[in-house]
C-alpha positions in Angstrom: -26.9 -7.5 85.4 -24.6 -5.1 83.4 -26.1 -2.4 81.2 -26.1 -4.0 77.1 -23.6 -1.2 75.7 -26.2 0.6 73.2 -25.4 -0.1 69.6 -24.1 2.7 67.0 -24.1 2.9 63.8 -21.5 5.0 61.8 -22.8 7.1 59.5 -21.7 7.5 55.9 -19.3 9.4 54.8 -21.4 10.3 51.4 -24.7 10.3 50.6 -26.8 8.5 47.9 -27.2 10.8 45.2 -30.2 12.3 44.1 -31.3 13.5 40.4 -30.1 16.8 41.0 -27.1 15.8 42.4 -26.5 12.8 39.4 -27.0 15.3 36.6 -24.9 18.0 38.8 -21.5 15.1 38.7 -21.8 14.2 35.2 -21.7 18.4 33.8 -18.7 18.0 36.1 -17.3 15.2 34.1 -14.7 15.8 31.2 -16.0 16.7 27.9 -14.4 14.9 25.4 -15.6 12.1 24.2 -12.7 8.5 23.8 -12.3 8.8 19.9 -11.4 5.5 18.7 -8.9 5.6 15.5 -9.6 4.5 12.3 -7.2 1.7 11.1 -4.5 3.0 8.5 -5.6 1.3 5.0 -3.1 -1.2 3.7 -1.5 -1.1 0.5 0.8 -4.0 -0.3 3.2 -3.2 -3.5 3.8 -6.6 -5.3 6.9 -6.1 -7.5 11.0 -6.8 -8.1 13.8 -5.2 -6.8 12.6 -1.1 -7.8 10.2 -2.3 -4.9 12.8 -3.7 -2.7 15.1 -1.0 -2.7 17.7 -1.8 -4.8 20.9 -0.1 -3.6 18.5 1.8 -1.2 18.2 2.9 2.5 14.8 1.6 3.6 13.3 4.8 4.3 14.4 5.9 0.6 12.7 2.9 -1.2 9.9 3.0 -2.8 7.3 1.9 -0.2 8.7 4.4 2.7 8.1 7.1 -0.1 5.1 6.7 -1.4 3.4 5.9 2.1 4.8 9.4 3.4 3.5 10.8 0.1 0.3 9.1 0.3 -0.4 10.3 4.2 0.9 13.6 3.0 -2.4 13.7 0.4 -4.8 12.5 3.7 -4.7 9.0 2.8 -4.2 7.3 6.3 -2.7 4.6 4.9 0.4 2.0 5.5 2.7 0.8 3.0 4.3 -2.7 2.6 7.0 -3.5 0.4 6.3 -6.6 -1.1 9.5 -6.8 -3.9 12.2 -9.1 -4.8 14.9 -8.6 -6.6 15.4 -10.7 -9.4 11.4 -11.8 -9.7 9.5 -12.1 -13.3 5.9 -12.0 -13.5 6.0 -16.0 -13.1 7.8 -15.6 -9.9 5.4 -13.0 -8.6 2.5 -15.5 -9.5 4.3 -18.3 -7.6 4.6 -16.5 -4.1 1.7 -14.0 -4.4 -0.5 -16.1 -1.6 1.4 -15.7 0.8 3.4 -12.5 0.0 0.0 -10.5 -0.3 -1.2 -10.6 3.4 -5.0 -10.8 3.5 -5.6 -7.6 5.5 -4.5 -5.7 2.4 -6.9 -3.0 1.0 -5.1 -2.3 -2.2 -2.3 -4.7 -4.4 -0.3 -2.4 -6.7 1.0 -5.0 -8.8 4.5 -4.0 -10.4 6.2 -6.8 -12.1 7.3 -7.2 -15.3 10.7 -5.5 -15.0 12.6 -8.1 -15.6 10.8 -9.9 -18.0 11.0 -6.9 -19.8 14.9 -7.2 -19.2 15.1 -10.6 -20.3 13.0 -10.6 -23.7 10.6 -12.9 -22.4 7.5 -13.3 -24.6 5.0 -10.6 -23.5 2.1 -13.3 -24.0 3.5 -15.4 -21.5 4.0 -12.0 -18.8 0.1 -11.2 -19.9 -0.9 -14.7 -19.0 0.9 -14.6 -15.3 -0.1 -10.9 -14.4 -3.5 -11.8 -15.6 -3.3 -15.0 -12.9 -2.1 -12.9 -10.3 -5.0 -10.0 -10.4 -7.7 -13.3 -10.8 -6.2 -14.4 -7.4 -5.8 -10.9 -5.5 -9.9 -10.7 -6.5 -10.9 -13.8 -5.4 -9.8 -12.8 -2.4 -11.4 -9.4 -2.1 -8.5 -7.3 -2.4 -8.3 -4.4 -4.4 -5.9 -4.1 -7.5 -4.0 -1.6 -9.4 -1.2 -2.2 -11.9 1.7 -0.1 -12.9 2.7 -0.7 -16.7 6.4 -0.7 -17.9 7.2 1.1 -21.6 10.2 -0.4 -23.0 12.8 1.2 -25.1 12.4 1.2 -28.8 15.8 -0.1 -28.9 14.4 -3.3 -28.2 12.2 -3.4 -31.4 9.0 -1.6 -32.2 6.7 -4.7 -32.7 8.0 -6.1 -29.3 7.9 -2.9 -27.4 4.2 -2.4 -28.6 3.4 -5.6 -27.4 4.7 -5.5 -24.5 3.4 -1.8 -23.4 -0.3 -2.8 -24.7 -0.4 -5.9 -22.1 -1.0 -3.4 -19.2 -3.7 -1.4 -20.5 -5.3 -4.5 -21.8 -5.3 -6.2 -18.6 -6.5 -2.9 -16.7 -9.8 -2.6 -19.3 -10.3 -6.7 -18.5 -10.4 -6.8 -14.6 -11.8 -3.0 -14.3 -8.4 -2.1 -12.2 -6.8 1.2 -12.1 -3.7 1.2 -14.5 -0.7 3.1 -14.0 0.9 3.5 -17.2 4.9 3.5 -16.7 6.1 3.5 -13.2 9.4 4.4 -14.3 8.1 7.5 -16.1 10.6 10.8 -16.4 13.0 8.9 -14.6 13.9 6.1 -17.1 17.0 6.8 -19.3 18.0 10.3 -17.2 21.4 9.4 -15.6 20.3 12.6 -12.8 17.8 9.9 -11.5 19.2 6.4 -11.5 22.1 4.8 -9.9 24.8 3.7 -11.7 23.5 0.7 -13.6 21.2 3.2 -15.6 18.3 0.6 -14.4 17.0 1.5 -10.5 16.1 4.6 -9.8 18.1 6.5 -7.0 16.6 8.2 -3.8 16.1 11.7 -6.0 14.3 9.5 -8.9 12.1 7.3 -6.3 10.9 11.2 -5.1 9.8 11.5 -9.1 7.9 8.0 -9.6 5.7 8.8 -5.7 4.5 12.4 -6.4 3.6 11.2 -10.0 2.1 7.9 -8.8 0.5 9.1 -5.5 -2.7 10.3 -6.7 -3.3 7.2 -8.9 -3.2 4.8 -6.0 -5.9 7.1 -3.9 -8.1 6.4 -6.5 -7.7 3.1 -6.5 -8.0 2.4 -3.1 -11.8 4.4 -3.2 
């Protein structure tokens, strides 16, 4: 009978670790730690065409500006331009649903523009402002508003009526107000385009680094 080759076994090529030799591999191991970054904070700007960009490059506009300004003050946060040109309060109130996405931290509600422009009865802009900060709550989103002073030119008992809406509202839903978004920018020819109405790139740089500040404390 032939010899039964003996059996071999191959040894292996590493050896089970031991304690020593565990706690030895991981000091070998790199020392930093997989960070995980936090989420930029969303701030959705509900307004007409000053919010659009009127006669604008997009990164000149309003919401490209005052997210670079607000990142600039350590805000880690993303701006969307929710404007359209044209839009009253009542047509803010109509599409603010589904114009205000619901992962937004903070609404900065800026209508009332164009009501403004048209004469519209400031009771009636009070009444659809104060529907469209009722509905941005209900949902759990944040809300700041930016109040609009009219010209005296337009008559002192309207013009008082009209700038006290924005306060009034601020005082009744506990919002940050922001008084006049087109302040030191409104009537200086330096800062508007030629319609004496939107602000140009050099007047959008005026209304952020005023309004910057005010829209970090809202969103704490």
């Amino acid at each position: 009978m032939a010899n039964t080759p003996k059996l071999s076994f191959t040894r292996p090529l590493t050896r089970p670790l031991t304690r020593r030799g565990l706690i030895g591999a991981l000091a070998l191991a790199p020392a930093f730690p997989v960070l995980a970054q936090a989420k930029p904070r969303i701030v959705t700007i509900l307004g007409d065409s000053i919010t659009a960009g009127y006669g604008l490059p997009a990164r000149d506009a309003l919401p490209a500006r005052l997210e670079a300004e607000l990142n600039r003050l350590g805000g880690h946060v993303r701006v969307r331009g929710a404007g359209v040109s044209g839009d009253t309060s009542a047509a803010g109130l109509a599409r603010v649903n589904f114009s205000v996405q619901s992962d937004t931290d903070l609404c900065l509600v800026a209508l009332g523009g164009n009501d403004l422009l048209q004469g519209l009865d400031p009771t009636r802009t009070k009444r659809n402002l104060d529907a469209i900060i009722a509905r941005l709550q209900a949902r759990r989103i944040k809300v700041a508003i930016a109040g609009m002073r009219p010209p005296p030119a337009l008559g002192r008992s309207y013009a008082r009526d009209f700038s006290a809406l924005f306060p009034a509202l601020a005082s009744k839903h506990h919002i940050v107000l922001y008084p006049d978004l087109l302040a030191g920018v409104a009537g200086n020819p330096r800062l508007n385009q030629r319609d004496g109405i939107h602000p140009n790139a050099a007047g959008v740089k005026v209304i952020v680094k005023a309004m910057a500040p005010t829209v970090l404390r809202a969103l704490k």
